[in-house]
C-alpha positions in Angstrom: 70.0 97.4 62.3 67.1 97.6 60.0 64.6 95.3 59.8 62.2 95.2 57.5 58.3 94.7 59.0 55.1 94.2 56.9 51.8 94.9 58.7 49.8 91.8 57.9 46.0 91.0 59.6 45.8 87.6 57.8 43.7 84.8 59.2 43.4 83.5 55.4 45.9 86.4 54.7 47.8 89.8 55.7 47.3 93.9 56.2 49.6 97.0 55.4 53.2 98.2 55.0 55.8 99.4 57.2 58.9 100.2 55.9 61.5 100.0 58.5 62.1 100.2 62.0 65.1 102.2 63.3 64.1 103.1 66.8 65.3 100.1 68.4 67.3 96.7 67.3 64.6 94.6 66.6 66.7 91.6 67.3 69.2 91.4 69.7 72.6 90.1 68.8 73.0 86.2 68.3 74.2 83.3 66.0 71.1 81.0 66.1 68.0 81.7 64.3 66.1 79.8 67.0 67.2 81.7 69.5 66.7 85.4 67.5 63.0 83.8 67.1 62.6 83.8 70.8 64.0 87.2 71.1 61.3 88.0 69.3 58.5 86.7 70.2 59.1 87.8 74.0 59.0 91.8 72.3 56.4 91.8 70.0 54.0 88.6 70.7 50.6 89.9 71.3 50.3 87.1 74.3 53.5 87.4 75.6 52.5 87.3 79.1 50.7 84.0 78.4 54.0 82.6 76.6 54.9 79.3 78.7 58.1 78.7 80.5 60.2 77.3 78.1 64.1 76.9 77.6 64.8 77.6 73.8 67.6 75.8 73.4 65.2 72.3 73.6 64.0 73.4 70.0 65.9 73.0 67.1 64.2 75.1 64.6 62.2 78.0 64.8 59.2 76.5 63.7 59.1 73.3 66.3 59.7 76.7 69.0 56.9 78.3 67.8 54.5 75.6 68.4 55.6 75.3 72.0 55.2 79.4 72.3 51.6 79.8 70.6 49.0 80.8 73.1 45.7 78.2 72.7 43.4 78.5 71.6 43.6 82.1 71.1 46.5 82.0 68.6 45.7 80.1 65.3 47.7 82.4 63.1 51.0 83.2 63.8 53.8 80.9 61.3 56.7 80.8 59.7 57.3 80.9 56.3 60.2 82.2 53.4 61.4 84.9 52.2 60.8 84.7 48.6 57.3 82.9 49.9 56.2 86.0 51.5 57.3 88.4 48.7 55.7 86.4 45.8 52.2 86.4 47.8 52.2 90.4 49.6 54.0 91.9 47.0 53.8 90.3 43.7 50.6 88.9 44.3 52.1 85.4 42.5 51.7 81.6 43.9 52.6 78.2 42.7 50.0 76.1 42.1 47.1 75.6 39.4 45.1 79.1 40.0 41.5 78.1 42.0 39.8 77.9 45.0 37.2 75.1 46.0 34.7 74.1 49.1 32.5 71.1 49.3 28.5 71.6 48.7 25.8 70.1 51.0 26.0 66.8 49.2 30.2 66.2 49.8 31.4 67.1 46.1 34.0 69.4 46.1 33.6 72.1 43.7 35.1 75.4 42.0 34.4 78.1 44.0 36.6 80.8 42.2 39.1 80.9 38.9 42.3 83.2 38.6 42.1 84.5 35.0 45.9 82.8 35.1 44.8 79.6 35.3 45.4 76.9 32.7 41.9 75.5 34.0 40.4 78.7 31.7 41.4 77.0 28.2 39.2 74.0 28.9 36.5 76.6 30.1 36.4 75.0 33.2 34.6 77.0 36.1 33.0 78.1 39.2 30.7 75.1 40.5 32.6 72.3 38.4 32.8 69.3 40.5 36.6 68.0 41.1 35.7 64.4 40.5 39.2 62.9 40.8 42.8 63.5 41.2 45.6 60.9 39.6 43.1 58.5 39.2 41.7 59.3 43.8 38.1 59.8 43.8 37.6 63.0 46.1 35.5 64.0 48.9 34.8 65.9 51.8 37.3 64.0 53.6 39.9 64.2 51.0 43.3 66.4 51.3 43.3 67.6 48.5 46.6 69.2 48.5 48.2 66.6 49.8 47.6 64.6 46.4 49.7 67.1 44.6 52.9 67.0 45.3 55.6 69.7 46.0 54.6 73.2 45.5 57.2 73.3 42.7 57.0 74.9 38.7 56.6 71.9 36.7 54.7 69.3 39.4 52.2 67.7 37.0 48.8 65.7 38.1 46.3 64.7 36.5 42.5 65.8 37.1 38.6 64.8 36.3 36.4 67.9 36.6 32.4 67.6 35.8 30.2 70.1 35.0 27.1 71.6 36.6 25.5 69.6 33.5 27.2 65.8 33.7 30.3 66.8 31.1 33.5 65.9 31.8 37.3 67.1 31.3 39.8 64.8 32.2 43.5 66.4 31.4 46.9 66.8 33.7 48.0 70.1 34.0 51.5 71.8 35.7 52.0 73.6 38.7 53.3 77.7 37.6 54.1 80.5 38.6 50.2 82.0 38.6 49.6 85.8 39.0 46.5 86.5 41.0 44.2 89.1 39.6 42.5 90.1 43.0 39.3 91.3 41.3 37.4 88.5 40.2 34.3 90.0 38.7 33.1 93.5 38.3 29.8 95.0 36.9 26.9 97.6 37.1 23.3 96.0 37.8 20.3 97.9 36.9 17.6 97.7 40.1 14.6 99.7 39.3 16.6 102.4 37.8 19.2 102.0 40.6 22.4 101.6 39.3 24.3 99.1 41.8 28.0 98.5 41.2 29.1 94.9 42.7 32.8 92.9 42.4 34.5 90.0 43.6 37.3 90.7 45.7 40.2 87.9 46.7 42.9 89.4 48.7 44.0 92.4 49.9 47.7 92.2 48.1 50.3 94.2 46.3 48.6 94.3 42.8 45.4 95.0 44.6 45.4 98.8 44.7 45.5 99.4 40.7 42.6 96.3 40.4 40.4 98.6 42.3 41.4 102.0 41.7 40.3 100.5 38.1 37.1 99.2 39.5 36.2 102.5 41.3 37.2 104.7 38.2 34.0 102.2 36.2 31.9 102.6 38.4 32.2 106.2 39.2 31.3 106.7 35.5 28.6 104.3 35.4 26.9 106.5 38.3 27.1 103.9 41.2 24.7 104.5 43.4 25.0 101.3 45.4 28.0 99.2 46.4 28.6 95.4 47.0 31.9 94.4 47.9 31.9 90.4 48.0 34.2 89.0 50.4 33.2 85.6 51.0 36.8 83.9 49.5 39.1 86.6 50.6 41.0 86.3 54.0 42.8 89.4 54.4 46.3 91.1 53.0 47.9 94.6 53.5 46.8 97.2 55.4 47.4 99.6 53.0 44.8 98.2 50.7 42.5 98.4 53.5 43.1 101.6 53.6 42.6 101.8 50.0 39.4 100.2 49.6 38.0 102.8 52.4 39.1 105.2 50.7 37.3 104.4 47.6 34.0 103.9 49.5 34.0 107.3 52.0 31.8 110.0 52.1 33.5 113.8 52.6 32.3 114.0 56.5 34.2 110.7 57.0 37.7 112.0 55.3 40.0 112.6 58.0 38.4 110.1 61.1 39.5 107.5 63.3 40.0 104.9 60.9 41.7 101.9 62.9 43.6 101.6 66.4 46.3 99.2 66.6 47.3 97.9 70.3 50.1 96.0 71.3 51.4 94.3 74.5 52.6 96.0 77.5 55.8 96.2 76.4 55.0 98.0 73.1 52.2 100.2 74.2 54.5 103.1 72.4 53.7 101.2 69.5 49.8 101.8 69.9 48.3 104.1 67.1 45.7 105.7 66.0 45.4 105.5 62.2 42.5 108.1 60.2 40.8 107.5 57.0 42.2 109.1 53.1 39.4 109.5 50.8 40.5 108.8 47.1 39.7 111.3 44.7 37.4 108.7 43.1 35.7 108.1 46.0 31.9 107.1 45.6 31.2 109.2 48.4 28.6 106.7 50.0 26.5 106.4 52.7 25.9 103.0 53.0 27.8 99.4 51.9 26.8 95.7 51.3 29.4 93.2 52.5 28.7 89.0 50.8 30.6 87.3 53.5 31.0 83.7 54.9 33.1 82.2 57.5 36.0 82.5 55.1 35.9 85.9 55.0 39.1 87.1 57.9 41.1 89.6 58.5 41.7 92.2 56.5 38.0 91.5 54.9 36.9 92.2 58.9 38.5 95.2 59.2 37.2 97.1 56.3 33.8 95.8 57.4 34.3 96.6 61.4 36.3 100.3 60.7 33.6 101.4 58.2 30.5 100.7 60.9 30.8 103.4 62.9 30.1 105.6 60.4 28.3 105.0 57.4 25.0 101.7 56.8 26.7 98.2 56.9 25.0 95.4 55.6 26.8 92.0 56.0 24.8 89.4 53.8 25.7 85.6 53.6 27.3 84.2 56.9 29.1 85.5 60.2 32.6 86.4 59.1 35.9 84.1 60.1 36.9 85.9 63.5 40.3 87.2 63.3 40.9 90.8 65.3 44.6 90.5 65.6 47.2 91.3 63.1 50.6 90.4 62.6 54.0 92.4 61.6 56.4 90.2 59.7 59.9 90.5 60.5 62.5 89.3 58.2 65.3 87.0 59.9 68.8 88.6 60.1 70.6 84.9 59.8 68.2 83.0 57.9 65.4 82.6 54.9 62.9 82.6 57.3 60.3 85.1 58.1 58.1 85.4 61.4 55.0 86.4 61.0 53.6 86.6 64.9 50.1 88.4 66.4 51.4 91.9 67.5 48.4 93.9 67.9 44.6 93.5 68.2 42.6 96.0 65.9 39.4 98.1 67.1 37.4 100.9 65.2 36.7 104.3 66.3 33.8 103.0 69.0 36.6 100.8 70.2 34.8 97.9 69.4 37.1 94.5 68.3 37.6 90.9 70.3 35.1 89.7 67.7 37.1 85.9 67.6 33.6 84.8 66.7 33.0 86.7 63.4 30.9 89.4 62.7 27.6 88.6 62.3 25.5 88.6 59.4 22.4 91.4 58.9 20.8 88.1 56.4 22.1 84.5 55.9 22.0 83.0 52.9 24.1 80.0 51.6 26.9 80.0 49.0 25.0 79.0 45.9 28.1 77.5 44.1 25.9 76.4 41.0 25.7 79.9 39.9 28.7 81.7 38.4 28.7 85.4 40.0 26.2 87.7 39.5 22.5 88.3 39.3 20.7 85.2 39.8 23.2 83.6 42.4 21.5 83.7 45.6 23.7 85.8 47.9 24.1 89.0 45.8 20.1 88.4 44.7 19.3 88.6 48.4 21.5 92.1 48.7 19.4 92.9 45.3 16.1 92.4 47.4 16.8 95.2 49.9 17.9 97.5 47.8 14.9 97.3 45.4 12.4 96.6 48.7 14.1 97.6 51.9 14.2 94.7 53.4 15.7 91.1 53.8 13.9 87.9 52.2 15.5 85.4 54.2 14.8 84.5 57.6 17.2 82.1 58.1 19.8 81.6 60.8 24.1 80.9 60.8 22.5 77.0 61.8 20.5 76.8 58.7 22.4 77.7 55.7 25.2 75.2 54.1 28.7 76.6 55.5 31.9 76.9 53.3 34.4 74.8 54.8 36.8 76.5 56.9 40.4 74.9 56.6 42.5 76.2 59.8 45.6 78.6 58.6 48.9 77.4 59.9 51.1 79.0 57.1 51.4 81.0 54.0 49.7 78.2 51.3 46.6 77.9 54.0 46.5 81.9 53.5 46.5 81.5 49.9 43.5 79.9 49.9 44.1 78.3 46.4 45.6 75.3 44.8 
């Protein structure tokens, strides 16, 4: 029986690709989804051992069976979701919705933090740090769920919106929920430092789509002469594994080619599963020595990984905030007798110093808040604090994780959490 498995780390998203698993049945023979989701769980869970005694045939669905099964508080990732769900988002790199990303600022208001070049929000030039003032007609807060306001996630689902800008002016106008294709690169461009040419982009998720954005990005850069890189994280929560691997590739020096590049350990009962996986270098590598990460508590996952793999052997500066806290990954196994996908914690991840178990982020080298005033680029105050120690050496801030404004961090329970976008 062959059963399709995608290697996912997502907290806020999902890592790699694994075609298809022959040695073994991965679910043993039975009529009842419910009961194959069991099945499954007691192979590949992570926590198996700390699974509670529980009869499956109490639950009804998958889903109301994989509440009882999570292991708290450790597990606050593993879900269920739908086929064509899971494809749109991993492989397609498409969502339904209205194509951005917001957080609330120090004072409540809930504002833009990112634009998809999809959206429909872009013909009103609507953008980063515009306040959401209202939705049909419900002033909105801190407190408010947002997406609950909005309906079905369904083509077509219209609601109206108020939006105010940075400078007091408004746009009130309903738009529809679409089909919206992510561009995973957000913003891209060389920076001029003192004659140091610094090459710095926006990066969402780690999806399908995501390997030509960057290979693009790289190819720029590389003839721009890059001689320093910032990779901002701070929105993206994970994806494939593959464009991890990617992304490292792009970044490596030639004595790093061919290293340990991530180990991957499962339970007892699938230590033959354990691996040891080695760095590629692109042939548009920029070869480099050292790395700026922007980061916040948002950024999980896949976004840890690249951060945590890379430390071992090359400078790593993490600027912004502690990261989310997410070392475990996930496989997702497609359901032989229904639409659903299972998407449990398999593994935990270290680099080659065997260092993971960081459920408490990885901690910043500078904190500085998200400055969601300014659009991205020189001037906004994260990347101008990376900008500081590359022209001086050293950090301007002094601040600590307590004293900088925090982007909130919504818990992720399914696919549309992982999204990270409405």
């Amino acid at each position: 029986m062959k059963s399709r498995r995608l290697i996912i780390i997502a907290a806020f998203l999902g890592l790699g690709l694994l075609n298809s698993c022959e040695k073994e049945k991965i679910f043993p023979p039975t009529k009842d989804a419910t009961i194959e989701f069991y099945e499954l769980m007691d192979q590949w869970y992570y926590w198996k051992d700390s699974i509670a005694d529980i009869d499956p045939d109490d639950y009804s669905t998958p889903s109301d069976l994989l509440e009882a099964m999570r292991f708290l508080p450790k597990d606050r990732w593993s879900y269920i979701t739908t086929k064509e769900e899971h494809a749109q988002y991993y492989e397609e790199g498409t969502y339904v919705g209205y194509g951005f990303g917001y957080s609330a600022d120090v004072d409540g208001n809930i504002r833009i933090t990112f634009l998809f070049e999809d959206s429909d929000l872009n013909d009103f030039d609507i953008k980063r740090g515009w306040i959401i003032k209202k939705i049909n007609n419900t002033v909105i807060d801190e407190n408010t769920n947002v997406s609950s306001l909005m309906g079905a996630d369904e083509v077509g689902v219209s609601n109206s919106f108020e939006f105010e800008s940075p400078t007091g002016e408004t746009v009130s106008q309903s738009f529809n929920k679409k089909t919206v294709e992510m561009n995973t690169v957000g913003h891209e461009q060389v920076i001029d430092i003192g004659g140091t040419k610094v090459g710095y982009f926006v990066f969402k998720s780690f999806i399908g789509p995501s390997n030509d954005e960057l290979s693009n990005v790289f190819n720029y850069f590389n003839s721009e002469g890059v001689d320093e890189l910032v990779v901002d994280l701070r929105y993206n929560g994970g994806g494939r594994m593959d464009v991890v691997s990617h992304l490292a590739g792009l970044i490596i020096p030639d004595n790093v080619n061919g290293e340990l590049f991530v180990r991957y350990e499962h339970n007892s009962d699938r230590y033959e599963y354990n691996e040891n996986t080695y760095f590629e270098q692109e042939a548009n590598s920029l070869k480099l020595n050292k790395v700026y990460f922007i980061a916040s508590r948002g950024s999980a996952s896949a976004s840890e990984v690249i951060i945590n793999s890379l430390d071992p052997y090359i400078d790593v500066y993490i600027v912004g905030d502690d990261t989310y806290g997410k070392p475990v990954g996930m496989y997702s196994f497609e359901s032989q007798l229904s639409d659903y996908v299972y998407v449990p914690i398999s593994f935990k991840l270290l680099n080659a110093d065997g260092f993971g178990g960081y459920y408490d982020g990885l901690s910043a080298d500078s904190y500085v808040g998200d400055d969601l005033l300014e659009d991205f680029g020189p001037g906004e105050d994260v990347l101008d604090e990376v900008l500081h120690h590359i022209e001086y050496g050293t950090f301007s801030s002094t601040k600590s994780t307590f004293d900088i404004p925090k982007i909130s961090v919504k818990e992720i329970r399914n696919l549309r959490d992982e999204i990270g976008a409405i």
